[in-house]
C-alpha positions in Angstrom: -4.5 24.6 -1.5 -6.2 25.5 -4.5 -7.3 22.7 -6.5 -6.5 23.5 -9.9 -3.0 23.1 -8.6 -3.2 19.3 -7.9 -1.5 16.8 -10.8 -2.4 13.8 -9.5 -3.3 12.1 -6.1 -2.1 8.1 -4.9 -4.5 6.5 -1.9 -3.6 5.4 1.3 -4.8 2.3 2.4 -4.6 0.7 6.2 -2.9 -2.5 4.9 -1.2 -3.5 2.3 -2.7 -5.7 -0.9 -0.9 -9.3 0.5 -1.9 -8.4 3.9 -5.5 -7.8 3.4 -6.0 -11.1 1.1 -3.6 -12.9 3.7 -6.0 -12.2 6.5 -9.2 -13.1 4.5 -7.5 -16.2 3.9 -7.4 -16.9 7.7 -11.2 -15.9 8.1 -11.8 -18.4 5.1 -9.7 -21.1 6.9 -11.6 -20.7 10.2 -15.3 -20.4 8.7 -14.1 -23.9 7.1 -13.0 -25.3 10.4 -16.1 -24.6 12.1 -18.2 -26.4 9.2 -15.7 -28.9 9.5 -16.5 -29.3 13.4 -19.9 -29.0 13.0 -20.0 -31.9 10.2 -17.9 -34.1 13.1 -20.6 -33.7 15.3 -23.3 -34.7 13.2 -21.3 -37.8 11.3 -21.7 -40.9 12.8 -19.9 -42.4 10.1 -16.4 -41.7 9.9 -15.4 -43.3 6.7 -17.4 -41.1 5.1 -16.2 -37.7 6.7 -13.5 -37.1 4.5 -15.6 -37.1 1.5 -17.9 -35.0 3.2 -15.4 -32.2 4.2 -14.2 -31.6 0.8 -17.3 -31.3 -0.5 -18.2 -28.7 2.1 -14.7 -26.7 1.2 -16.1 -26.7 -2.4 -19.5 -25.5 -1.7 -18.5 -22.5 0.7 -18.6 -19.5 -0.7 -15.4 -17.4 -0.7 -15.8 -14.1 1.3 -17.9 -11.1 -0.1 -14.8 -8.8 0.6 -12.7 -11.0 -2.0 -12.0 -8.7 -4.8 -12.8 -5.3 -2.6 -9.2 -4.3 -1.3 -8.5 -1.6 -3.7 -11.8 0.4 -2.9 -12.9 -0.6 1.3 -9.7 0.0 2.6 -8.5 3.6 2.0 -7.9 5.6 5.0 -6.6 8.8 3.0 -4.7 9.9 -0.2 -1.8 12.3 -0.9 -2.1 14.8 -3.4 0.8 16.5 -5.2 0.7 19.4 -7.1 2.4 22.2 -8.8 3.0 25.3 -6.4 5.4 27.6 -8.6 7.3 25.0 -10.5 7.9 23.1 -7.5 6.0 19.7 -6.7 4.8 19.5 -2.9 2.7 16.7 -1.6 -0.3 17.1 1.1 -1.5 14.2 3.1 -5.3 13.9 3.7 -5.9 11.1 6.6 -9.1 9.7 8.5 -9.3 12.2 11.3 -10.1 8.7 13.6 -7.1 7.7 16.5 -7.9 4.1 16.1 -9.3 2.4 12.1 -11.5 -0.5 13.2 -11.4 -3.1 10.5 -15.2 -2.7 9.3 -15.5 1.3 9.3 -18.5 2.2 7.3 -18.3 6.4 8.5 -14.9 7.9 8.1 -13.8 12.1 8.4 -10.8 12.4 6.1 -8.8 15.5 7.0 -6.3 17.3 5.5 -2.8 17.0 7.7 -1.1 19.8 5.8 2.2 19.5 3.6 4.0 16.7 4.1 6.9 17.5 2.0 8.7 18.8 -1.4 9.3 16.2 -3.9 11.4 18.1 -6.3 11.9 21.7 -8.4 10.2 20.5 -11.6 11.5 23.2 -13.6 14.8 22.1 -13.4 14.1 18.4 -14.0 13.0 16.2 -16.5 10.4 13.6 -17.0 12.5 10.8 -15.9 14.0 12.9 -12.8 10.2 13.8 -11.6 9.2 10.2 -11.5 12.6 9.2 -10.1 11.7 12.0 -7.3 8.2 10.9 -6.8 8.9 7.4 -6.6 11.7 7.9 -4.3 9.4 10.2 -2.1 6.5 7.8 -2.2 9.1 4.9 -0.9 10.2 7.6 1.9 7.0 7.9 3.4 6.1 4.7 3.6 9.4 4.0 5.5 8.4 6.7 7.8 10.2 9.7 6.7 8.5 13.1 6.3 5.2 13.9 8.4 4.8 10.4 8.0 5.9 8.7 10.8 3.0 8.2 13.4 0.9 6.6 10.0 3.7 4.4 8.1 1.6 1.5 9.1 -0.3 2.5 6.0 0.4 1.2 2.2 0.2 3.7 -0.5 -1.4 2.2 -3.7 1.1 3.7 -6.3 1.9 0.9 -8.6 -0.9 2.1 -11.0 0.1 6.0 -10.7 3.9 5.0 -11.4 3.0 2.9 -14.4 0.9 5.7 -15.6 2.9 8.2 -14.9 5.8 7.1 -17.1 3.7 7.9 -20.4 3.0 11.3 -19.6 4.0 14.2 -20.1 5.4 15.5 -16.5 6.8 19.0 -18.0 4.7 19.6 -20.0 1.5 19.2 -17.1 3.2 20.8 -14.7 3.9 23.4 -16.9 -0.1 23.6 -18.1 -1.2 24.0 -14.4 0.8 27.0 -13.8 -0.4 28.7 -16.8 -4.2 27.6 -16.0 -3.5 29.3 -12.3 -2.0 32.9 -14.2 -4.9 32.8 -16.6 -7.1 32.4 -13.4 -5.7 35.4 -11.9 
């Protein structure tokens, strides 16, 4: 796919936003329990331990990864764009069989179409972001070329909210007259 063709592109992430802060939330509670343990076996005074664990709970520090699910958990994307008035989405996924939690070295590959969103020259802005939100809802429900990966999130809230100020037609219609003049 030529790349001049592509309108926009949403990420693909190996868990979803409530899942990833969920689980750090269970790592936080854990490293806390072991401090906790570790106070019990120190303390020989009891009535004291109480005041002693919640001063330990305020003096961890939260985890590193707080604030880092948006950018260390993308396993792919999927780009649309324009072929011939017609919007078409591509997936691009780690080439890996198994995503270990801490991956530092990932191969992303390009799995090929994955399916036609809608014929943009016969739609309107609001019908083109009906289609692609529709289509993104699809393939996270495991419809398309999507079904061995729908345990994967796509991050498209900020696309969608962007998308509805823009001009749809009238991009779609720029890319195809950058590709003639290319020609």
């Amino acid at each position: 796919m030529n790349p001049a063709q592509v309108l926009f592109a949403v990420p693909v992430y190996r868990e979803s936003e409530r899942e990833y802060y969920s689980r750090l939330d269970q790592e936080d509670q854990r490293r806390l329990q072991v401090q906790v343990r570790r106070m019990e076996k120190v303390l020989s005074d009891r009535s004291r331990f109480s005041e002693i664990a919640d001063e330990i709970v305020n003096s961890m520090p939260p985890n590193p990864d707080r604030k880092a699910w948006r950018y260390n958990r993308i396993v792919g994307w999927i780009e649309f764009y324009s072929d011939k008035r017609t919007i078409k989405a591509c997936l691009w996924l780690a080439k890996a069989k198994r995503l270990r939690r801490n991956f530092k070295n990932l191969t992303i590959e390009d799995r090929g179409k994955i399916g036609e969103v809608c014929l943009a020259h016969k739609a309107g802005d609001s019908e083109i972001l009906a289609a692609l939100t529709s289509f993104m809802d699809a393939c996270e429900n495991g419809a398309y070329s999507w079904n061995d990966t729908k345990k994967y999130r796509l991050g498209k809230d900020i696309l969608l909210r962007q998308l509805r100020f823009l001009d749809l037609c009238g991009l779609i219609e720029q890319i195809e007259q950058d590709m003639h003049h290319d020609q």
